[in-house]
VMD Tcl script that draws the C-alpha trace (Angstrom):
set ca {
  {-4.55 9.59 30.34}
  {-4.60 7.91 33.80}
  {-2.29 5.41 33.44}
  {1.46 4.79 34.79}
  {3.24 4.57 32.36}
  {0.92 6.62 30.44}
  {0.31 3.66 27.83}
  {-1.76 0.50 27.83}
  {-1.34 -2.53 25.85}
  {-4.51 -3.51 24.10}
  {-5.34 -6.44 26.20}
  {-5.01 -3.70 29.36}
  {-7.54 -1.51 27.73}
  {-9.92 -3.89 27.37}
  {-9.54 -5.11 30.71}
  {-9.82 -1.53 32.24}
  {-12.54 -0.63 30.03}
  {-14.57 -3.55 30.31}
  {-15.07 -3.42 26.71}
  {-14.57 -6.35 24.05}
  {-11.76 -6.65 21.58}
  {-13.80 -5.73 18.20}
  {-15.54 -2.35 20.21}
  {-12.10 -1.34 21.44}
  {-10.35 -1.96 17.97}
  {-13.21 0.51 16.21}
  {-12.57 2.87 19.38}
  {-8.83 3.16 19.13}
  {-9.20 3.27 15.25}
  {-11.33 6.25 15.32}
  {-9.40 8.16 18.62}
  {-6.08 7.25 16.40}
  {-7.62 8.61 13.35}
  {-8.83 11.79 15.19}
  {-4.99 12.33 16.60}
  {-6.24 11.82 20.38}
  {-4.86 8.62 20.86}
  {-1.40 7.44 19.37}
  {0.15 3.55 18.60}
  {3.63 2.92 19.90}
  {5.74 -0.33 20.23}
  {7.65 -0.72 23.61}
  {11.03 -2.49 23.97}
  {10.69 -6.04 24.29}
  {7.00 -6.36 23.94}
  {5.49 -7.46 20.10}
  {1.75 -6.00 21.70}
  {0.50 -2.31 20.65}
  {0.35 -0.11 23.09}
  {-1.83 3.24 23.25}
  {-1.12 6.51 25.16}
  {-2.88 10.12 24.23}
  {-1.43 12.15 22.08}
  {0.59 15.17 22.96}
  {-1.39 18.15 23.63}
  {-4.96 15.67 22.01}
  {-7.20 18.34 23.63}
  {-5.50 21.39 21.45}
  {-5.22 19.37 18.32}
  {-9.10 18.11 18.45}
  {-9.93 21.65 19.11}
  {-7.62 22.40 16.49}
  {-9.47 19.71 14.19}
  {-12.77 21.68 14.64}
  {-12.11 24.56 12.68}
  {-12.40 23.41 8.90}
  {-15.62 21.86 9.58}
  {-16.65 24.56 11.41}
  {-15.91 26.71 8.22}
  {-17.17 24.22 5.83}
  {-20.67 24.44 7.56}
  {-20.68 28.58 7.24}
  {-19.91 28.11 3.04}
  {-22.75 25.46 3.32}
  {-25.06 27.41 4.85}
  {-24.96 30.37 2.76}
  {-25.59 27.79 -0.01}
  {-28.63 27.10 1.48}
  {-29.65 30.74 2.29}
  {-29.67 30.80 -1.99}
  {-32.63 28.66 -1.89}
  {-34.81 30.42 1.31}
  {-37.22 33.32 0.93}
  {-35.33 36.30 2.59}
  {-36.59 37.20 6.13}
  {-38.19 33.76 6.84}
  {-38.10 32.06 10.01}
  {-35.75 29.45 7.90}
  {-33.86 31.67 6.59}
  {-33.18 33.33 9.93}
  {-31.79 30.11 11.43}
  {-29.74 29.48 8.80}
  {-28.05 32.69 8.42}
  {-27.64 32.31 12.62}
  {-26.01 28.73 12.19}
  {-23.25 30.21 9.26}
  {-22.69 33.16 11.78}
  {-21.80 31.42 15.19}
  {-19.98 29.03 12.19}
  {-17.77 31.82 10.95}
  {-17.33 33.31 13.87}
  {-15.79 29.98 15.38}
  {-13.76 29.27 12.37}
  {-12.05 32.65 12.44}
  {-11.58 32.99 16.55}
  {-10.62 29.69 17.29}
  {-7.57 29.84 16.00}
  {-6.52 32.91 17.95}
  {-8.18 31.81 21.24}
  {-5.69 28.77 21.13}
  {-2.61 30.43 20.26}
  {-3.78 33.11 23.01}
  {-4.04 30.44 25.56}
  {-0.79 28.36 24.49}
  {1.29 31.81 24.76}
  {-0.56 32.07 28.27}
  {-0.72 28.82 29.87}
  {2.03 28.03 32.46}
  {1.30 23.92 31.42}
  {3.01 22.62 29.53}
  {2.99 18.71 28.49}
  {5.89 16.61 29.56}
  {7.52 14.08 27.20}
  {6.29 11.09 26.97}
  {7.77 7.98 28.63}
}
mol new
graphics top color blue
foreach p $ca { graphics top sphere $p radius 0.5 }
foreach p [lrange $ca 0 end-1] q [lrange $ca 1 end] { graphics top cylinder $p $q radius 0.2 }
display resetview
């Protein structure tokens, strides 16, 4: 995110980072997998390079919502198996709600703020 050009080689990461090889490899494997960080080839070099993703904060944000959802429909599985009015049952009716409630209003709270936001991201170079 720092860098100029906004990409680093591999060998540059690790440098920067202070970090070995195999822990940036597992790094860059999950923040690729996750849609935060993005592989690219430059011209004339055979190295990868990494740069973040267009918009990465939106799209992990974006990312949230299904398992924010999945953890609602979970939790009223559980509620099934608790005696109604218990102290467990409480929590776990309290966990699905601030769940659903997420799931649904996420989405609108980002399309609210991309309709609002003056920023937007340049392309990459």
């Amino acid at each position: 995110m720092l860098a100029d050009p906004p990409y680093l080689s591999t060998a540059q990461l690790c440098e920067r980072c202070g970090a070995s090889k195999g822990h940036l490899s597992t790094t860059l494997k999950l923040l690729t997998t996750s849609g935060l960080v993005e592989r690219f080839g430059v011209p004339g070099s055979r190295l990868d390079h990494y740069r973040m993703a267009p918009d990465a904060f939106v799209r992990s944000i974006r990312r949230s919502i299904e398992p924010l959802a999945r953890l609602a429909e979970q939790a009223d599985r559980a509620l099934a198996s608790l005696p109604p009015g218990s102290p467990a049952a409480w929590q776990v009716t309290r966990m699905r709600d601030i769940n659903r409630f997420l799931a649904e209003r996420v989405p609108e709270l980002i399309t609210e703020f991309e309709s609002s936001t003056t920023t937007r991201h340049p392309a990459h170079r």
